[in-house]
Structure formats: structure tokens, C-alpha cells
C-alpha positions as CSV (number, residue, x, y, z in Angstrom):
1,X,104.8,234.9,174.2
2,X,104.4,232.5,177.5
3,X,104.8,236.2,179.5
4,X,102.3,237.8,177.2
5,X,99.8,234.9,178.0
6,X,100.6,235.2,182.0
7,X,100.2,238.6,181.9
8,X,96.4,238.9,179.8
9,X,95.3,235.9,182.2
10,X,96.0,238.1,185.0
11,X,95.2,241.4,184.3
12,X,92.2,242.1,186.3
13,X,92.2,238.6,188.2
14,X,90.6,238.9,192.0
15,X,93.0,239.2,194.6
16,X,94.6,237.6,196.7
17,X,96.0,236.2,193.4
18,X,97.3,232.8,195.1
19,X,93.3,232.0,196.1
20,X,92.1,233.1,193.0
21,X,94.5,231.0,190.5
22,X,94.8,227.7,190.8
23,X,98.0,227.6,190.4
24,X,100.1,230.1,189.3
25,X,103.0,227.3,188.5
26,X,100.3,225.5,186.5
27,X,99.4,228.6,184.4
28,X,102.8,229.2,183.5
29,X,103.2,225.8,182.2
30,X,100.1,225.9,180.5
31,X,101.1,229.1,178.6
32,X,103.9,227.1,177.1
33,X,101.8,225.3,175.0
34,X,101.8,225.9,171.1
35,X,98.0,226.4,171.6
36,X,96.3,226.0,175.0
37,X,92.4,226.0,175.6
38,X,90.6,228.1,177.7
39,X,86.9,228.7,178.4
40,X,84.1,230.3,180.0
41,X,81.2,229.6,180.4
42,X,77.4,231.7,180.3
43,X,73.8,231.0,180.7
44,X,72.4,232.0,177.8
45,X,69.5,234.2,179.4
46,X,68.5,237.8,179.1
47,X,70.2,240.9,178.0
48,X,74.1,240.9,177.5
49,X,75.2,243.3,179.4
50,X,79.0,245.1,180.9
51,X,79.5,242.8,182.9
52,X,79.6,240.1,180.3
53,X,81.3,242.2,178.0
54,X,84.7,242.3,180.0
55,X,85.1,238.2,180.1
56,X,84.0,238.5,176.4
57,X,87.2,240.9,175.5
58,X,89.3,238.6,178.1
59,X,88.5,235.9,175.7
60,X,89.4,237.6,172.2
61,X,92.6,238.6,174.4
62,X,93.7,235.4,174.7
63,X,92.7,234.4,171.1
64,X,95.0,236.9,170.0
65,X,97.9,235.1,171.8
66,X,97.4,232.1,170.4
67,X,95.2,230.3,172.7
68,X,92.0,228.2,171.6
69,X,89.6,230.6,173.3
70,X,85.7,228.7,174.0
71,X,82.4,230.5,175.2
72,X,80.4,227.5,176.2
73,X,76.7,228.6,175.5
74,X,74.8,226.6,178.3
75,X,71.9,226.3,177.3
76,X,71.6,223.2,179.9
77,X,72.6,224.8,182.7
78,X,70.3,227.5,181.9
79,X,67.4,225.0,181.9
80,X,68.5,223.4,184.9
81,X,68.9,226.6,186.6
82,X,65.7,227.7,185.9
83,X,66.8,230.7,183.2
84,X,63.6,229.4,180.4
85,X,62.9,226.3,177.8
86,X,65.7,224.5,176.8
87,X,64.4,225.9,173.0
88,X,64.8,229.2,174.3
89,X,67.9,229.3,175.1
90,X,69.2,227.7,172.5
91,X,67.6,229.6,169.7
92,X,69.4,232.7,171.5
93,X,72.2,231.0,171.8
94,X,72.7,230.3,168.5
95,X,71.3,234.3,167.4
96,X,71.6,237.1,169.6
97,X,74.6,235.8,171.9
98,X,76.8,234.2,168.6
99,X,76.4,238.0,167.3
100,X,77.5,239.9,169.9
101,X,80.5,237.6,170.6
102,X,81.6,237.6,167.0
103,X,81.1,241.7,167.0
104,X,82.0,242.7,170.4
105,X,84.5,240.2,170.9
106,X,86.2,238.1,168.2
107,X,85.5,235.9,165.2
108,X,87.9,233.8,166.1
109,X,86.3,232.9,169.6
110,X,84.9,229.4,169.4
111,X,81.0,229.6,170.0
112,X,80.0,225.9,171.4
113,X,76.5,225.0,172.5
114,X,76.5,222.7,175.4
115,X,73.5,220.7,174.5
116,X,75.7,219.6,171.6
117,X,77.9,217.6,173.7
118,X,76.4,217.0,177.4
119,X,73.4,215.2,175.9
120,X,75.9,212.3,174.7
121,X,75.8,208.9,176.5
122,X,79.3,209.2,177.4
123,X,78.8,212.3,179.3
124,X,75.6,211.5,181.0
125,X,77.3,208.5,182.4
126,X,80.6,210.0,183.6
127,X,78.2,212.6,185.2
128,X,76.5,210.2,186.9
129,X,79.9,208.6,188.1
130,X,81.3,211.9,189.2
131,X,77.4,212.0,191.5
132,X,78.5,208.9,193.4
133,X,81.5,210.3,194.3
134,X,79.8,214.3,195.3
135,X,77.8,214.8,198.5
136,X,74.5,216.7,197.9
137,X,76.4,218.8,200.9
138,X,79.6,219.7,198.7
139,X,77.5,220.3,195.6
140,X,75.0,222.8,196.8
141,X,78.1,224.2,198.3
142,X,79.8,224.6,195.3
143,X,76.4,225.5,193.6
144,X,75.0,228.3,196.4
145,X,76.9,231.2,194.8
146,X,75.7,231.0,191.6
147,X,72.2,229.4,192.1
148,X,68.7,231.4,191.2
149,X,66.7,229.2,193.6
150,X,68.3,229.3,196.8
151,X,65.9,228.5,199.5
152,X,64.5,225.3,197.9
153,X,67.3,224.0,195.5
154,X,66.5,221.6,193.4
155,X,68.5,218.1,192.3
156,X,69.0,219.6,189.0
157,X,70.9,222.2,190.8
158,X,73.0,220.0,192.5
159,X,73.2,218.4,189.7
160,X,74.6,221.8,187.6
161,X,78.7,221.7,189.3
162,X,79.3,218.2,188.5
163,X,78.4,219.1,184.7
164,X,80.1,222.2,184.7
165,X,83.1,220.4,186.1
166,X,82.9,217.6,183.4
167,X,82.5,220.7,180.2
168,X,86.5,221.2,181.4
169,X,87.2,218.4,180.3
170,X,85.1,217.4,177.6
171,X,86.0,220.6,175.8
172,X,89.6,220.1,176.2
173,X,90.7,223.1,178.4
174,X,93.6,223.6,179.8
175,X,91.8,226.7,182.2
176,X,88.9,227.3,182.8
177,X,87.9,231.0,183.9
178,X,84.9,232.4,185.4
179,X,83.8,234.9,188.3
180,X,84.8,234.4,191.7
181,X,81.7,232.6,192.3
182,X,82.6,230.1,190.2
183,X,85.8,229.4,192.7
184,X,84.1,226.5,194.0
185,X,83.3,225.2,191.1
186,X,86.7,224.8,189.7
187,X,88.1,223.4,193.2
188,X,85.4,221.0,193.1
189,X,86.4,220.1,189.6
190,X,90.2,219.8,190.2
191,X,90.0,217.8,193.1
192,X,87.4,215.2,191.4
193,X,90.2,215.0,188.4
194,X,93.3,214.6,190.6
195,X,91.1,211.7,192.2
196,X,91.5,207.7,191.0
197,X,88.2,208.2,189.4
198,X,88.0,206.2,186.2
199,X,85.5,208.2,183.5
200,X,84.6,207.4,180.1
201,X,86.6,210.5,179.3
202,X,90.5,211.6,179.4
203,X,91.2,213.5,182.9
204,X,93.3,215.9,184.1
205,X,93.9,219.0,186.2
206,X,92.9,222.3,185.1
207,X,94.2,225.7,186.2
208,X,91.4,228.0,187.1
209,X,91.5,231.7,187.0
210,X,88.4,233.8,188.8
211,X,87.8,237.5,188.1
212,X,85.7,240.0,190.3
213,X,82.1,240.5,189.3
214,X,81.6,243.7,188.2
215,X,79.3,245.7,190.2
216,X,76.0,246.6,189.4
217,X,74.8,250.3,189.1
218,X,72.4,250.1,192.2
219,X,74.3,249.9,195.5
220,X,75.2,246.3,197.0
221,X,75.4,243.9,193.9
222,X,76.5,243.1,190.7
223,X,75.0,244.1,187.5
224,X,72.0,241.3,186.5
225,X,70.4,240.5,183.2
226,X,67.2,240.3,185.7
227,X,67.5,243.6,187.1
228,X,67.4,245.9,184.1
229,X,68.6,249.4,186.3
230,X,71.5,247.2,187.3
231,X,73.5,247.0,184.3
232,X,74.3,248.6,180.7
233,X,72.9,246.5,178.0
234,X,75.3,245.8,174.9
235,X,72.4,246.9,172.6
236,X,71.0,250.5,175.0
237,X,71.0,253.3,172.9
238,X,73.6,256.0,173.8
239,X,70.2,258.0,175.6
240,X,69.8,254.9,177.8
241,X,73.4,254.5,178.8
242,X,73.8,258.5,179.8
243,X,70.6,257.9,181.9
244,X,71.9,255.2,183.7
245,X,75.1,256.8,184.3
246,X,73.7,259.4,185.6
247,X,71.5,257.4,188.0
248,X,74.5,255.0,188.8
249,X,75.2,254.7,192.6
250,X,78.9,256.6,193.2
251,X,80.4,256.9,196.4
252,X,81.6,260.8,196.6
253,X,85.2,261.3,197.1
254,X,86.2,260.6,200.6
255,X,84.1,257.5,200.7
256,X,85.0,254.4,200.5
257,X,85.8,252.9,196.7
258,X,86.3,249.3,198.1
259,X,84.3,246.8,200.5
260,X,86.3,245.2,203.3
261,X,87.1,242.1,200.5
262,X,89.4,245.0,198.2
263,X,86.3,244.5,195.6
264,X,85.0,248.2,193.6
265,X,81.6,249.2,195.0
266,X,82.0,251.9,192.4
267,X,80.5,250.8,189.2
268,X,81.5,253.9,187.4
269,X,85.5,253.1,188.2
270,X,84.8,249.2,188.0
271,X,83.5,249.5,184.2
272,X,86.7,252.1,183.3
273,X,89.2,249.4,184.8
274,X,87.3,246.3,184.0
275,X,86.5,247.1,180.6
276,X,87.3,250.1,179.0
277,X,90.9,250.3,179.8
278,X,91.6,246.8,179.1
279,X,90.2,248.0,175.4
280,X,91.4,251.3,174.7
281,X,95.1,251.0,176.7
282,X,94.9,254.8,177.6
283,X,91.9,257.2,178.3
284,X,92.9,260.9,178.6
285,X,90.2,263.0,180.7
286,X,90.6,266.8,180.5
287,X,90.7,269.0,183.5
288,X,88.4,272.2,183.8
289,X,91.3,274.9,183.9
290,X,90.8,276.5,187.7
291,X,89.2,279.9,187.3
């Protein structure tokens, strides 16, 4: 079973594996556990699209091994990062997104709402204990990757990584997974917990594992609910999703598959690897037989 855990945390993690799991040591303890926690963690905003679908089926993975799998619904982090009213995204939070993870995913992932918890006076005082010890520096740092206001960021903003830092530990998690833009993040989080700092809450250190972003169907990004020719919605009709196929960005054969990072520009072969292989095991694709 621990080697069964191991090996669904890793399948498809970024690479160089040692920078992109924190630690590998760590993650083998933690898979000794009767029941370890994991989570990720979404802004509840806009379509769910392929993208989100792959750390979806990572999550009902690890549910199946035993682990306490959590998709943090954030609805705070969405209204700090600007994503609608806190109302908003809690009402879809709590509809369309539950749905899809419960459908797409599995029943038995753990559907938490992060307003429930981070609204708390415990939290909003460790928060602010964790700011004292954060430069605005390190935090936009940290922040910059995933942020929708770059240019003029906001204190909320800076404000986003200690919180997401603190949900580690307030949901119990032994790792925490993400994209590789959450890298920061996460090494922000574990060197805060390894720290002296006294919070209201229990500390400790998690592992972190970061997977790579799977890229968007227009050349040079990764597929956004914002962007709606970028990505394959959960709910597009089968019409939709052969048009956008069709229209995806494919480097011919011959050309380059990978930037100079190792990372798929090919949205086509990222989606089979990412997520439909991972799901089906084994895909057969007949051959035209040569005239």
C-alpha cells in the first residue's frame, strides 16, 4: 500500500522530481500512515475545465488508497483575488463545483468550503501572526505566479499565501498538492512551520507535491476558465469539444513537443498523458493499413 501511495503521488509530478516534492523522504513517511490527508486547493470561479479535471482524478486516486483526500473550495481566496462576490462563489461552490467533483471525481472526496473555517478568530489571528513574520517582498513573491492583478497587487493579495499556507494546517494535511505555481507557496509554508513561531494552531511540516499545468489549446499558456478557446469545459457538448480539437494549436511532427523547461506545449498529447491515461490505463489507436 505505502508503494501504491508513492507511486499515484508521483505519476505525472513536474520534473526535476527532487524540486518539485518536498521531500521525497517525507512522502514516503507520510504514506505510512493508516490514513494521511492531502489537499488541493481551487478558486471557485468560472467554467471547470481539463485542466482541473486531472488534479480532480489525482484526488479520487488517492481516496482510493486510503488517504483523506480535501478539495478546499476557496471561496476567500477567490474574493481576495479578485475572481467575484464572496456570495458568488460560494453559492457555486456549494452547486456546480460539489457536482462535478462528486461525478467526475469521487464521492468520497471531502468537499470543504474555506469560508467555513478561515473566518474563525483563531485563524484570523494566527494569520495575522504568520504577517509579522512575511515581508510584503517574499509574499508577492510567493503570490506573483498565481496572481490575476499583477501590475498593481493589492494587500489582500499579499495577504492570499499566508492564508493558503495556514489552510495546511488547519485542515490537517499531511501534503498539500497544487501546480507548479503553487511551488512557492508551499516553500513559503514549510519554512514558516519549521520556524519557532507559536500559533493558536498545531504546526508542522508538510510535504508538497507540484504537477505541470496543463497547457492551453492556444499556443503559449495554460488552459484558463477566462479564456473560453483555451480550455475544454467539463459540461461542452461533444460538438464543442471536436471544434476545439480541431482548432487546438499542435506542433507537426518534427517540431518541438517540449519547451526548454521539459513542459508539453502540445495540448493534444498533454490532455492524453495528463488525464486520459491516468483514467483509462490503456488507449489503443488503430493504424490506417498502408495502401
Amino acid at each position: 500500500m505505502q508503494e501504491d501511495r508513492v507511486r499515484a503521488v508521483l505519476e505525472n509530478v513536474a520534473e526535476p522530481v527532487e524540486e518539485f516534492v518536498m521531500t521525497m523522504d517525507e512522502l514516503r513517511e507520510i504514506a505510512k500512515k493508516p490514513r494521511p490527508t492531502t489537499y488541493i486547493g481551487y478558486e471557485p470561479s468560472g467554467p471547470i475545465h481539463v485542466g482541473v479535471l486531472f488534479t480532480i482524478q489525482k484526488l479520487a486516486k488517492l481516496a482510493s488508497l486510503g488517504f483523506h483526500s480535501i478539495a478546499l473550495m476557496a471561496d476567500l481566496h477567490g474574493f481576495l483575488n479578485g475572481k467575484g462576490s464572496l456570495e458568488i462563489l460560494k453559492e457555486v461552490s456549494l452547486t456546480y463545483w460539489r457536482e462535478v467533483f462528486t461525478t467526475l471525481g469521487s464521492p468520497d472526496i471531502d468537499i470543504v468550503l474555506g469560508s467555513d473555517y478561515q473566518l474563525t478568530a483563531d485563524y484570523e489571528l494566527d494569520m495575522l501572526t504568520l504577517s509579522q513574520r512575511v515581508t510584503a517582498r517574499r509574499a508577492w513573491r510567493a503570490m506573483s505566479m498565481i496572481a490575476r492583478e499583477t501590475e498593481h497587487p493589492t494587500v489582500g493579495q499579499h495577504i492570499y499565501p499566508i492564508m493558503q499556507a495556514l489552510d495546511i494546517i488547519y485542515l490537517g494535511c499531511d501534503l498539500a498538492m497544487g501546480g507548479t505555481d503553487q511551488r512557492r507557496i508551499h516553500a513559503l509554508a514549510r519554512e514558516l512551520f519549521g520556524s519557532k513561531i507559536e500559533l493558536r494552531h498545531e504546526k508542522w511540516v508538510p510535504v508538497a507535491a507540484h504537477y505541470p499545468l496543463v497547457p492551453g489549446l492556444l499556443p503559449g499558456g495554460k488552459m484558463s476558465s477566462s479564456i473560453p478557446k483555451s480550455h475544454i469545459a467539463v459540461h461542452d457538448p461533444p460538438e464543442v469539444i471536436r471544434k476545439k480539437l480541431r482548432a487546438a494549436f499542435c506542433p507537426p511532427p518534427g517540431d518541438e513537443q517540449y519547451d526548454e523547461e521539459g513542459k508539453l506545449v502540445n495540448p493534444i498529447l498533454a490532455m492524453f498523458k495528463m488525464v486520459i491515461l491516468p483514467r483509462e490505463g490503456r488507449i489503443t489507436l488503430p493504424r490506417a493499413r498502408a495502401a
